[in-house]
VOBARO-238223 format. One record per residue (C-alpha): x, y, z negated; residue in one letter. Coordinates in steps of 0.05 Angstrom, whole numbers, plus 5000, padded with zeros to 4 digits. Each point is the difference from the previous one (the first is absolute). Layout:
N
REC   px   py   pz residuo
REC    X    Y    Z       a
...
END
This chain:
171
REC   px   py   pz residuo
REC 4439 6731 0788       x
REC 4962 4966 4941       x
REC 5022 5004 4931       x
REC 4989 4947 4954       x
REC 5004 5032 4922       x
REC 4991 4956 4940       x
REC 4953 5030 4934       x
REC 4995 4984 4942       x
REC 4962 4929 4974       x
REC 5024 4975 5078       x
REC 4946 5041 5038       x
REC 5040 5014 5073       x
REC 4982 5067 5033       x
REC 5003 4996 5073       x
REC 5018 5075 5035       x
REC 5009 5024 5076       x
REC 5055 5041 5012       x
REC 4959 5067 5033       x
REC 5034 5022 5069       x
REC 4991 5074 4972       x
REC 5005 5039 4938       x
REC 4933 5038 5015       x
REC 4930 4973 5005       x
REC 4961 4985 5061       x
REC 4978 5079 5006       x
REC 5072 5018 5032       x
REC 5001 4939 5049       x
REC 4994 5021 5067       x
REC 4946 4973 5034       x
REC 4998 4972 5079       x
REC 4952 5043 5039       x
REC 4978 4979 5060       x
REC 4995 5056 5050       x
REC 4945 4970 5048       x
REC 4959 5002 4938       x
REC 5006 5075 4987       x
REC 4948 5028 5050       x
REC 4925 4985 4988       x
REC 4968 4981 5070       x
REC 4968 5060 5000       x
REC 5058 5042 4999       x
REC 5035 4967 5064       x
REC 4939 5003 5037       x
REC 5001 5070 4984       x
REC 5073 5005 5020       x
REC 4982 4961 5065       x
REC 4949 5060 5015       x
REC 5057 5055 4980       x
REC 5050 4960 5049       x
REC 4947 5021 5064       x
REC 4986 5068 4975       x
REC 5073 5013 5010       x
REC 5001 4965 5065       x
REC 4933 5038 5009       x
REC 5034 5069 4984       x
REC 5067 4991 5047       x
REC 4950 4992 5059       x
REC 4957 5062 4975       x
REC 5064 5040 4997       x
REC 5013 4985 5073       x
REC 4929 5017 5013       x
REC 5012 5063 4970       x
REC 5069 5012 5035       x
REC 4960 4983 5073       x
REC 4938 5053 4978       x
REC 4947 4958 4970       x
REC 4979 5022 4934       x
REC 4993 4949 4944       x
REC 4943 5005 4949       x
REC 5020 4977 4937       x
REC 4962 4992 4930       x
REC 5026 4965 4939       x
REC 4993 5018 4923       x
REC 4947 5045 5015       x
REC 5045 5037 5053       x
REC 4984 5015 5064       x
REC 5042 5027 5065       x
REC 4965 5011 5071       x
REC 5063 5038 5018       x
REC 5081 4978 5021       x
REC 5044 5037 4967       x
REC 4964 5028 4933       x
REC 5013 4990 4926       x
REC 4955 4958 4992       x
REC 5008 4954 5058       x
REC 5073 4997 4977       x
REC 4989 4985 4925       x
REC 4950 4938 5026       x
REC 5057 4973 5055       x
REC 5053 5016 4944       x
REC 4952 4957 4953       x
REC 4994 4940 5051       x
REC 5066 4993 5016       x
REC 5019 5007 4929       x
REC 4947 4940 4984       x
REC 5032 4957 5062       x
REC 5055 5005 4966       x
REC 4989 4973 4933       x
REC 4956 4947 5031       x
REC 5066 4980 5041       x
REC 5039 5000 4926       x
REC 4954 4963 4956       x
REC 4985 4945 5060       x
REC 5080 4991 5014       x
REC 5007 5003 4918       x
REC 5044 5062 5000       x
REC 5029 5020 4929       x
REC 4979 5075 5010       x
REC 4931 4979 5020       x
REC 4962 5002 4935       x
REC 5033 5069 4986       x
REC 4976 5028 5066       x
REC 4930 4970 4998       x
REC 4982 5025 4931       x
REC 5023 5065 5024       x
REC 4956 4990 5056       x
REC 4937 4976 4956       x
REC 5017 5073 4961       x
REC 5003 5033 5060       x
REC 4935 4977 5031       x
REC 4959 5011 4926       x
REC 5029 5068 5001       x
REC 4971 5019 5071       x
REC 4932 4951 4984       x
REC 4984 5049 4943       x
REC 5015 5076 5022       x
REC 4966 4978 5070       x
REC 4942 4985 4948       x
REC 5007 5056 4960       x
REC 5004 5045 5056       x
REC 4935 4970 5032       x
REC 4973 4999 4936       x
REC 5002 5077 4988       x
REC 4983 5009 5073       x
REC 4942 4958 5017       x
REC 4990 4951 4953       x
REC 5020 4939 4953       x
REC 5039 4954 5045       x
REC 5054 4940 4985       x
REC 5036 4972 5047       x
REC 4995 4925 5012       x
REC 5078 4984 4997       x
REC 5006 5012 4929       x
REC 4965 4931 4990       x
REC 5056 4980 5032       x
REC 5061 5035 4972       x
REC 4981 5003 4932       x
REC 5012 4919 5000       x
REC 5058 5005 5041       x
REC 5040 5049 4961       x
REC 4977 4961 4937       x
REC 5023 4930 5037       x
REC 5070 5031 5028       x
REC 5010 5031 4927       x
REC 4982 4933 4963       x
REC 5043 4961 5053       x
REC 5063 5045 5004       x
REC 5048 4966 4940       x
REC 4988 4936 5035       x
REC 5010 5024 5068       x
REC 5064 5028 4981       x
REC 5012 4933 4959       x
REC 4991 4959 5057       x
REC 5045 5043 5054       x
REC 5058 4993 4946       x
REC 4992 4921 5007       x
REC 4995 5008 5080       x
REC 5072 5040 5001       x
REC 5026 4956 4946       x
REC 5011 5061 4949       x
REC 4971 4978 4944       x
END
């Protein structure tokens, strides 16, 4: 609505009516959600998708005799049914699914992943560490990988939660 107000010596002040009482720092803003992954990161989840795939068909190699050998963060398994061949097919499975969840554009997605990210530094640096007071200095080539991706979920989370309220409708 436009106001039309007359001052004094006949100068007319022209003033929109504003559609809020706040400034433009509490409008909401329209996120798109196929816009929220860098390419990178979906490629990535891609890769995550056939681990999992990858992992149900090692667990029925496993269940028919054949043992897997597995090796990721540093970890490595030539046997079925130890710790640490059960942390790494916990690990892949747990990565399948938070590829599935950020591809589909799940709302708990972003939680889980940066959980995941946490996870993965977590078991990047004591397997360094440990290798580190063993043998000697190692790093482990993921964390170039899930340093960025923790700090890219982290960055991204208020607008991925933004942008599944405006999917439901519950703004």
């Amino acid at each position: 609505m436009l106001f039309i107000y007359l001052l004094p010596n006949n100068l007319y002040l022209f003033m929109q009516e504003s559609n809020t009482i706040f400034g433009d720092d509490f409008e909401e803003k329209i996120v798109n959600k196929r816009k929220l992954l860098p390419i990178w990161i979906k490629i990535f989840c891609w890769f995550f998708l056939l681990g999992g795939l990858c992992e149900v068909i090692i667990f029925l190699g496993i269940l028919l005799g054949v043992t897997p050998v597995l090796a990721f963060y540093g970890l490595e398994s030539q046997e079925a049914f130890s710790p640490t061949s059960l942390l790494l097919q916990s690990i892949l499975i747990i990565k399948a699914i938070v590829a599935f969840g950020l591809l589909k554009y799940k709302k708990w997605a972003v939680d889980l992943a940066v959980l995941d990210a946490i996870i993965g530094i977590v078991i990047c640096l004591t397997v360094s560490i440990y290798r580190t007071i063993q043998v000697k200095f190692t790093l482990e080539f993921e964390l170039l990988f899930l340093v960025p991706y923790l700090v890219v979920m982290v960055k991204r989370r208020k607008n991925w939660l933004l942008a599944m309220k405006q999917s439901t409708g519950t703004l």
